[in-house]
Each structure stands twice: as C-alpha cells, then as structure tokens.
C-alpha positions as CSV (number, residue, x, y, z in Angstrom):
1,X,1.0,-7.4,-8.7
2,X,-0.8,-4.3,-10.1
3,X,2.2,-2.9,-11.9
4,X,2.7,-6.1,-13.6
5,X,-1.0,-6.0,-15.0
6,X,-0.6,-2.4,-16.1
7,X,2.6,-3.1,-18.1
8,X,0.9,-6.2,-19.9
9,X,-2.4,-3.7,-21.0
10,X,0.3,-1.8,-21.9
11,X,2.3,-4.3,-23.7
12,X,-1.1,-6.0,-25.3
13,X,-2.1,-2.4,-26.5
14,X,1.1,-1.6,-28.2
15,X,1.9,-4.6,-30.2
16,X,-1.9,-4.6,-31.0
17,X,-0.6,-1.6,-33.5
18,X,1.6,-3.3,-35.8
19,X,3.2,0.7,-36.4
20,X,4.3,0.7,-33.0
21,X,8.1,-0.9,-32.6
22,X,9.6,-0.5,-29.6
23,X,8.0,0.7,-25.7
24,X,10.5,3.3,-23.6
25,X,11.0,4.4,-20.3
26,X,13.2,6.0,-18.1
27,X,13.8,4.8,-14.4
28,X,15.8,6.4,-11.6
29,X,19.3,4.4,-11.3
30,X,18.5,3.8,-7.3
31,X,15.5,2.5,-8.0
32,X,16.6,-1.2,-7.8
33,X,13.2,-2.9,-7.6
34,X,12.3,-0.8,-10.9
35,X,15.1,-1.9,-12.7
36,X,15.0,-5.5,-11.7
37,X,11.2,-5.2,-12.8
38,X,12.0,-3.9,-16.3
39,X,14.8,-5.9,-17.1
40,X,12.1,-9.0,-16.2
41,X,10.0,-8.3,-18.4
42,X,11.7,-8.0,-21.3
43,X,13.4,-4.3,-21.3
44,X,16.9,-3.5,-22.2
45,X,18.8,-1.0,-20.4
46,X,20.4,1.7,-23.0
47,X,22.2,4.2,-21.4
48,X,22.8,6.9,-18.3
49,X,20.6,9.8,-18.3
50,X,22.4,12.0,-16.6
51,X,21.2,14.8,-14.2
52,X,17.2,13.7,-16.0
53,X,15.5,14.2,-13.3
54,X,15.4,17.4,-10.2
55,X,13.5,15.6,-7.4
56,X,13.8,18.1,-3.9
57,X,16.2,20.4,-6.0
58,X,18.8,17.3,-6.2
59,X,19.8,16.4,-9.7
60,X,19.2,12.7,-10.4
61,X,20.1,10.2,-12.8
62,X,17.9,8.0,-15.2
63,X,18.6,4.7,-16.9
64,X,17.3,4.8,-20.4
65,X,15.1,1.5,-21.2
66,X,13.4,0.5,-24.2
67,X,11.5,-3.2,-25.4
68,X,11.1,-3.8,-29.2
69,X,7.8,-5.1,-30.2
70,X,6.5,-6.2,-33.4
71,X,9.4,-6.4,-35.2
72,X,11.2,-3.3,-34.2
73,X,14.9,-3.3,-34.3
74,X,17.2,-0.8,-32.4
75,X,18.1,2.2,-35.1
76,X,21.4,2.1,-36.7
77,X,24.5,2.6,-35.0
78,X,24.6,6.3,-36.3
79,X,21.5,7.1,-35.5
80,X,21.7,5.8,-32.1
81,X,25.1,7.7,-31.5
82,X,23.3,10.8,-32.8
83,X,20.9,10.5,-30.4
84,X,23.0,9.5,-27.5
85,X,24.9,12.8,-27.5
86,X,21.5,14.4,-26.6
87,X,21.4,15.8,-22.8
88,X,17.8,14.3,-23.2
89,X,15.8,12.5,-25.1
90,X,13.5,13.3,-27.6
91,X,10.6,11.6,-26.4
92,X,9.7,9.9,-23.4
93,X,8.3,6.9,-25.6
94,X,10.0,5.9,-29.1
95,X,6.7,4.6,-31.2
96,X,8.1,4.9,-34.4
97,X,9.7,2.7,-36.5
98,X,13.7,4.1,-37.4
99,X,12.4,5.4,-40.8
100,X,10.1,7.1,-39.6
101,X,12.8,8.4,-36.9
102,X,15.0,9.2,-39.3
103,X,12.3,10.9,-41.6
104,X,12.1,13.3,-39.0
105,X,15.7,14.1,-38.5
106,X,16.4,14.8,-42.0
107,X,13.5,17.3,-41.7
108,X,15.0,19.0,-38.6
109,X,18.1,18.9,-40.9
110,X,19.8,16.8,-38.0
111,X,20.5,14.0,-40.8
112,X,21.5,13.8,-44.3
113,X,22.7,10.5,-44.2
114,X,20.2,7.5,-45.7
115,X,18.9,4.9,-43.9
C-alpha cells in the first residue's frame, strides 16, 4: 500500500547517506496495525514512552522504534540508559552515529565518560 512506498523512499533516502545510522519513530501503543507494520519492516521496538502524546486532553503512551541502517549499531549500554531516563526524547529521528551522539552530550556536559 501507500505507506509501504513512503517508508521504502524513506528507507532508500536514508541509507543513500552513508552518515545516517539508524531511522526512529514513535507509535501510539494501541495502534496495533502500526506496530505490526514497523516491526515488519525491519524496526525494533525500544521502550514505553510514557504519557508522549495529549490527543483530546488524554495522555497517551508511545512505543519508542528505531531501524539501524548502514552500519549503525545501537549506542552503548550507558548511553542508552542515559537516555532512557529522559521523560522524552531528544529527537524525534536519531541520524547520527553514537559519536556523534555522544559528542553532543559531553558538550551539554551530560557525559564525561568516553566512548
């Protein structure tokens, strides 16, 4: 179907830009035909976003999702903790490789660890 289509231009376009290593998303957690859709096509559910989104002045929760491309790896167990105890993410799209992640923590003084 049409979604299907968009996601693969979207795929194509990302892992035509070898500095691009992983696609995110987040999905509402009753949103069964999303999820199933996702999880088909190659993305792995991270975590529970809770209370993400405010749809008619309900809070609702998210599923975190993200698909490594070109080589991408998930960060390192620290940094992933770090950013887990977040309320939200930082972006709604992780293009960056970890180093470059972690490049920016240390300057929001977030990290001094190495990488």
């Amino acid at each position: 179907g049409l979604a299907a289509k968009l996601l693969k231009i979207l795929i194509d376009w990302a892992e035509a830009d070898p500095s691009i290593k992983a696609i995110s998303l987040h999905v509402l957690t009753s949103n069964r035909v999303a999820l199933y859709f996702y999880e088909k096509n190659g993305f792995t559910r991270l975590r529970r976003l809770a209370d993400f989104y405010t749809i008619n002045g309900k809070q609702c929760d998210a599923y975190l999702y993200v698909r490594h491309i070109n080589g991408g790896t998930p960060p390192s167990t620290w940094l992933l903790k770090t950013l887990q105890t977040l309320k939200r993410p930082l972006v709604s799209a992780c293009l960056a490789t970890s180093n470059q992640v972690i490049s920016v923590l240390r300057r929001l003084g977030i990290c001094g660890m190495g990488s």
